[in-house]
C-alpha positions as CSV (number, residue, x, y, z in Angstrom):
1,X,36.3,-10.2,6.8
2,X,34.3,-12.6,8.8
3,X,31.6,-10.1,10.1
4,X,30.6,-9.6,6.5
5,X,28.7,-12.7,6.6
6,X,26.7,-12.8,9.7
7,X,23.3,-13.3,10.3
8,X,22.7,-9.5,10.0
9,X,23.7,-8.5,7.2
10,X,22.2,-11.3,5.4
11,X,18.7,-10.4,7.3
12,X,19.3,-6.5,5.6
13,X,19.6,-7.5,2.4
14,X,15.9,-9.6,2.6
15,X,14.8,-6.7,4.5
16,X,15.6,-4.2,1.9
17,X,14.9,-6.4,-1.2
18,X,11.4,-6.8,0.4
19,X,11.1,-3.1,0.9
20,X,12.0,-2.7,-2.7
21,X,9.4,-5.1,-4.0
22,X,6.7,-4.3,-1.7
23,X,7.1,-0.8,-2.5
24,X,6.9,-0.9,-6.4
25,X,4.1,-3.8,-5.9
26,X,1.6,-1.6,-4.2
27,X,2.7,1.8,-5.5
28,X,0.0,2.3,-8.0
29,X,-2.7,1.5,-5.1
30,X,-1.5,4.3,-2.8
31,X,0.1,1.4,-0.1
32,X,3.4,2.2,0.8
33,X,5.4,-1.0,2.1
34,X,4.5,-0.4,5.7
35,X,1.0,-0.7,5.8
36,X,0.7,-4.3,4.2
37,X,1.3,-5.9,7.4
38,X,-1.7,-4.5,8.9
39,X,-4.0,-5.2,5.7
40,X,-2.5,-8.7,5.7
41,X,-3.7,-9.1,9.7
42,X,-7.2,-7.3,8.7
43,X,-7.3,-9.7,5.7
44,X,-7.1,-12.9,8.5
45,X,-9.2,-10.8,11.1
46,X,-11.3,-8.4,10.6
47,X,-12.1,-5.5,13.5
48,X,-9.0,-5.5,15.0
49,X,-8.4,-2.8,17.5
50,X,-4.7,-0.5,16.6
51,X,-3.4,-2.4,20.5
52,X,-3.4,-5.5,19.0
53,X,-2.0,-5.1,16.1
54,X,0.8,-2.8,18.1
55,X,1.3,-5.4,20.6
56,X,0.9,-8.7,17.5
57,X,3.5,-7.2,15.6
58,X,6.0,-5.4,18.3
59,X,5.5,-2.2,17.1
60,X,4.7,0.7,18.8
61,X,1.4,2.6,19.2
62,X,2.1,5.8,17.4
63,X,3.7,3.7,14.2
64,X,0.7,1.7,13.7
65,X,-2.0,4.6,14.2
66,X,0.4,6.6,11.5
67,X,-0.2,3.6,9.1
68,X,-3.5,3.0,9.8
69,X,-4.2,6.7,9.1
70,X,-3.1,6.4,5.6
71,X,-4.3,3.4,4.9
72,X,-7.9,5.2,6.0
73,X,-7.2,8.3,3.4
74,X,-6.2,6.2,1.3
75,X,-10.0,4.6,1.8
76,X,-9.2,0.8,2.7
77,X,-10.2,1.2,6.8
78,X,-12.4,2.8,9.0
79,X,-12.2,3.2,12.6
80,X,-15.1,2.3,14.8
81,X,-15.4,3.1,18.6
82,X,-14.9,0.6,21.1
83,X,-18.0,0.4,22.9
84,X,-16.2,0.5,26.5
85,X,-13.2,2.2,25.8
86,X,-13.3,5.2,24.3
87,X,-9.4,5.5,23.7
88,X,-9.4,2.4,21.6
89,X,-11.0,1.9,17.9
90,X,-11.6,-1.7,15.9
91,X,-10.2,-1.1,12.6
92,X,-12.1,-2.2,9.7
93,X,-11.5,-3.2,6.1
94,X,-13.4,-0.9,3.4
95,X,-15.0,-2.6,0.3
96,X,-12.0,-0.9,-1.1
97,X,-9.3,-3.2,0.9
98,X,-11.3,-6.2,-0.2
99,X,-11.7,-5.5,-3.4
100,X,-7.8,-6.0,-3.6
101,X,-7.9,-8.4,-1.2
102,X,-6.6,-11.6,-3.7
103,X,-3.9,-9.5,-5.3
104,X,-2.7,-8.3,-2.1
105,X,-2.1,-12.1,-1.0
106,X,-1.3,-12.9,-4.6
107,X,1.8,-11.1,-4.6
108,X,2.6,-11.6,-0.7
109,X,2.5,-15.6,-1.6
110,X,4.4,-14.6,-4.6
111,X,7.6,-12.7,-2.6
112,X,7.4,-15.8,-0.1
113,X,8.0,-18.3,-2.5
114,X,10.8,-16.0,-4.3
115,X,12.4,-15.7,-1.1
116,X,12.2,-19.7,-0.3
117,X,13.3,-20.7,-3.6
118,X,14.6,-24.3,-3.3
119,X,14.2,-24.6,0.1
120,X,12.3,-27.7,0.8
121,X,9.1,-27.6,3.3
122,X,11.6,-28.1,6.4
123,X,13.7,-25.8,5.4
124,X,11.3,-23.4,5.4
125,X,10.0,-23.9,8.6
126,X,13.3,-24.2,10.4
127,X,14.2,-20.7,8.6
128,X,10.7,-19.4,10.0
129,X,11.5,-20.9,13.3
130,X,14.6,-19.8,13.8
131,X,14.2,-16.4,12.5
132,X,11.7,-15.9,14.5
133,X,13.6,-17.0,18.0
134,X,15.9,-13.8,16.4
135,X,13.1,-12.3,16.7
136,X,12.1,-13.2,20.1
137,X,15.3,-12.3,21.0
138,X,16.1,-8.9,19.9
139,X,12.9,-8.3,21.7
140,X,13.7,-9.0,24.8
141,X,17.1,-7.7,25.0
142,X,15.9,-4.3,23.9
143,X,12.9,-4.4,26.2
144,X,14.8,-5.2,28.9
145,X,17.6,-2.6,28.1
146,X,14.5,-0.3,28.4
147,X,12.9,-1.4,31.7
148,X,16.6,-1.4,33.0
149,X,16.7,2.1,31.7
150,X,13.3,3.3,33.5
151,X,14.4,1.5,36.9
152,X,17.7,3.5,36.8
153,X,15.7,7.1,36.0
């Protein structure tokens, strides 16, 4: 049962743990666990138009407009027009957004220091580096399976 203990399955069970705790975390604020990543970028850099943060976080365009729209009903961004292009909007935090601003990072630091737990500085860097080379990685495979698949068409 050697496949039981690869890479993957031990990068689902972080990823659903984190669903889990992100989820009950910002439940009573109306955040579901998706939108955090975008509030998190906001919180580093304000005015940030939906491209970026698409093209930042290798998501695609319609998935980050969806979670931008509910986290603008939910009244913690506006959209502003770009003054040359009128397809594109910055996205702003609300007073709202900052008012929870310190919690939000609160419990983000919080779930990274759960998830590091007697790993020493190094370690956690190496496990940063090298997940994100996964990262990298599964990127460009898929990507390319998609050019590939546009060429062939």
């Amino acid at each position: 049962m050697k496949h039981a203990h690869t890479a993957g399955r031990w990068l689902s069970t972080v990823h659903r743990y984190s669903y889990i705790f992100l989820s009950k975390t910002f439940a009573e604020y109306g955040i579901g666990q998706g939108q955090i990543k975008f509030l998190m970028m906001l919180f580093e850099r304000d005015g940030l138009t939906q491209e970026y943060m698409a093209n930042e976080l290798n998501i695609d365009k319609a998935t980050v407009a969806r979670s931008i729209r509910k986290l603008e009903t939910e009244g913690y961004v506006k959209r502003m027009p770009h003054e040359t292009d009128r397809r594109s909007n910055y996205i702003y935090l609300t007073e709202k957004a900052k008012d929870i601003e310190a919690f939000v990072k609160k419990e983000m630091t919080y779930w990274r220091e759960t998830l590091t737990s007697g790993f020493t500085e190094e370690e956690q860097q190496l496990a940063t580096d090298l997940l994100k080379r996964m990262a990298g990685n599964a990127v460009r495979e898929i990507e390319g399976q998609v050019k590939s698949n546009e060429t062939a068409e």
